[in-house]
N, C-alpha and C positions, 0 to 999 in steps of 0.2 A: 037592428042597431040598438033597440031599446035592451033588447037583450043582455046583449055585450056590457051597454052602459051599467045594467043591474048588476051585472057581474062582475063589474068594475068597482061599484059603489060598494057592495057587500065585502068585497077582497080587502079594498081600504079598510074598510071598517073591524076589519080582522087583522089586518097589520097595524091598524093605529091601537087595536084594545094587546096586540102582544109586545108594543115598541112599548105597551104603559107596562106590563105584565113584567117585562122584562127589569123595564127601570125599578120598580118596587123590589123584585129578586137580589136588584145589583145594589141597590141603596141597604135592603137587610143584609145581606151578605158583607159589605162593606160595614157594617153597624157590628155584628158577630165578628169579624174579621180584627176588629177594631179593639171590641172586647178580650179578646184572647190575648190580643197584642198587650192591652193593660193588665190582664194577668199574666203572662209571660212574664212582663217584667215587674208584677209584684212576688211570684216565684222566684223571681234572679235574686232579689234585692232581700226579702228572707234568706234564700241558702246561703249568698254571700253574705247576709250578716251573722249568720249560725256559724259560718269555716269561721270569719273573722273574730269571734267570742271564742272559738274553740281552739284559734292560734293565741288570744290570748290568754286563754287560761293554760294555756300549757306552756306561755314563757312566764306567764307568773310563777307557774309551779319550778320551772326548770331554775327562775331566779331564784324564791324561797328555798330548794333545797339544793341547790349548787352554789351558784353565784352567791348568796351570802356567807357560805363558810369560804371562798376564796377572800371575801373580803375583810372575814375574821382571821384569816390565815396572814394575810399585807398587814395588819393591825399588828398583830402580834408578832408579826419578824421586823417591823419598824420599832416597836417599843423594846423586843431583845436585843436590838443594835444599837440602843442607846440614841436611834436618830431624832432629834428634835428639830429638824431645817424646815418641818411641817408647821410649826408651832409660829402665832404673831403676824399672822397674814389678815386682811383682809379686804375679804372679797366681795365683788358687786357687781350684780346683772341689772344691766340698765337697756335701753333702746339703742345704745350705742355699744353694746359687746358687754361681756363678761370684761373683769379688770381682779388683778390680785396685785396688789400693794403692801409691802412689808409695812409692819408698823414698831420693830426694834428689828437696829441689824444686825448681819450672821454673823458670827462669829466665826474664826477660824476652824477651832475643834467645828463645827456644825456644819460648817459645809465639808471638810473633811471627811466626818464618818458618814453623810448625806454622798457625796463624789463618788467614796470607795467603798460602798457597800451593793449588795447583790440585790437589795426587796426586787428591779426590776424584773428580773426571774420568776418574779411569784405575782407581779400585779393582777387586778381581778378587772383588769379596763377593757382589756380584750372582749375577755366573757360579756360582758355590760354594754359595749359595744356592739355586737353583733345581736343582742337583749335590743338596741334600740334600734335599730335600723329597720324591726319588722313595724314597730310605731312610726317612723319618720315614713316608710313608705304606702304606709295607711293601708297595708296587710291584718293587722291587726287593732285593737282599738285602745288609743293612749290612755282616754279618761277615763276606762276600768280601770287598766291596769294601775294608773296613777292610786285609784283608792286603797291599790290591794299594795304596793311596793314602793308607791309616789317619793315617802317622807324618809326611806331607808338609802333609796336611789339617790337622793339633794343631801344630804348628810354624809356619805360617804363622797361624794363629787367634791361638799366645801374641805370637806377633811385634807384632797391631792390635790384638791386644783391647781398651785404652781405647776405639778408635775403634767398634769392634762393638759396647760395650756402651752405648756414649751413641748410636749408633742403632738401637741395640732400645728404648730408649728412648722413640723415634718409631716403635716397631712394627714394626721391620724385622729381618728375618736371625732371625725366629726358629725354623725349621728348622734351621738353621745350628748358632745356639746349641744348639740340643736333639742335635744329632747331635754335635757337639763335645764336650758331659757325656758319652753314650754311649763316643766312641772313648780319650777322654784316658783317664777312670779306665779303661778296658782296657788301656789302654798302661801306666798306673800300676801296675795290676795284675800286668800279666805283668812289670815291672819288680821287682817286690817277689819277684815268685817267684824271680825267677831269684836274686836277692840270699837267698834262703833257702837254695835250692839248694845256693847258694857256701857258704853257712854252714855247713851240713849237714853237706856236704863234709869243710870244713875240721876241723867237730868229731868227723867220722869216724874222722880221719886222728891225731886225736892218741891217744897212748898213754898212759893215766889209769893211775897206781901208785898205791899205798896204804900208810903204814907201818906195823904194827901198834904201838901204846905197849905199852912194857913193864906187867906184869902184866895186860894185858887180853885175853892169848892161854887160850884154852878149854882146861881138862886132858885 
């Protein structure tokens, strides 16, 4: 009987030192397992950010040499047609939407040669359009791309904006518009700063005196 019991005793003791054996295996394994998992997904989040710089540098490029000569091209068939229906607008991106408000009105000739004239045929909104929908769906990354094309992109948008906003109208260019709110108020923004800056500056620079009034000096 004592036998047995030995035999009992020593078994346990070899199942309780492999139930710990094990659990240290299954805790480093889980700790490695764990590891991998945080580098897998610092491997993801690299490569997808390498495709995503590599999609934008290639609609940058596709913008700089494409898309701006279409929009040199819309410039120049609006000013050989004499159309001025562009001209005395102004426009404003707030919290509450984009707005274009005329500020002198058309005249007849203006809407006229504006009505029956072809630019539609040649617009670069398309091209610009499908330029932003790789930023709007976070394919690619906006605030490169904003440094490299940002101020040429908000400059040619205030230039048509009537035309862009009476064809969203009809459901069109609205990546467009959505990345246009994005870039302008950044542009707006870093505008204001710098203008603080200047201010700053300038209130740095001044030397502020003081006169004391007679009797209100401390004994």
């Amino acid at each position: 009987m004592e036998f047995i019991t030995d035999i009992i005793s020593k078994l346990r003791f070899f199942l309780e030192f492999a139930y710990f054996i094990s659990g240290v295996v299954v805790a480093v394994a889980s700790i490695y397992a764990l590891k991998q998992v945080s580098i897998l997904k610092k491997t993801l989040y690299i490569q997808s950010k390498r495709d995503s710089l590599k999609l934008t540098n290639e609609q940058c490029k596709d913008y700089m040499e494409r898309i701006i000569k279409l929009q040199d091209k819309f410039d120049n068939d609006v000013k050989s047609e004499g159309i001025t229906y562009f001209n005395h607008w102004d426009i404003k991106n707030s919290p509450d939407g984009i707005s274009a408000k005329r500020t002198k009105d058309i005249t007849d000739e203006e809407w006229e040669k504006y009505d029956h004239s072809e630019i539609a045929e040649n617009i670069p909104f398309n091209a610009m359009e499908a330029f932003s929908s790789y930023f709007i769906c976070g394919a690619a990354d906006e605030f490169v791309a904003y440094n490299a094309v940002g101020l040429s992109f908000i400059e040619t948008i205030n230039d048509y904006m009537p035309f862009i906003l009476n064809a969203r109208e009809n459901g069109h260019y609205k990546n467009l518009i959505e990345l246009y709110e994005i870039w302008e108020q950044r542009h707006r923004t870093e505008l204001l700063n710098a203008k603080k800056r200047e201010i700053n500056k300038e209130l740095n620079s001044v030397k502020q005196t003081y006169k004391v009034a007679l009797g209100t000096e401390s004994s």
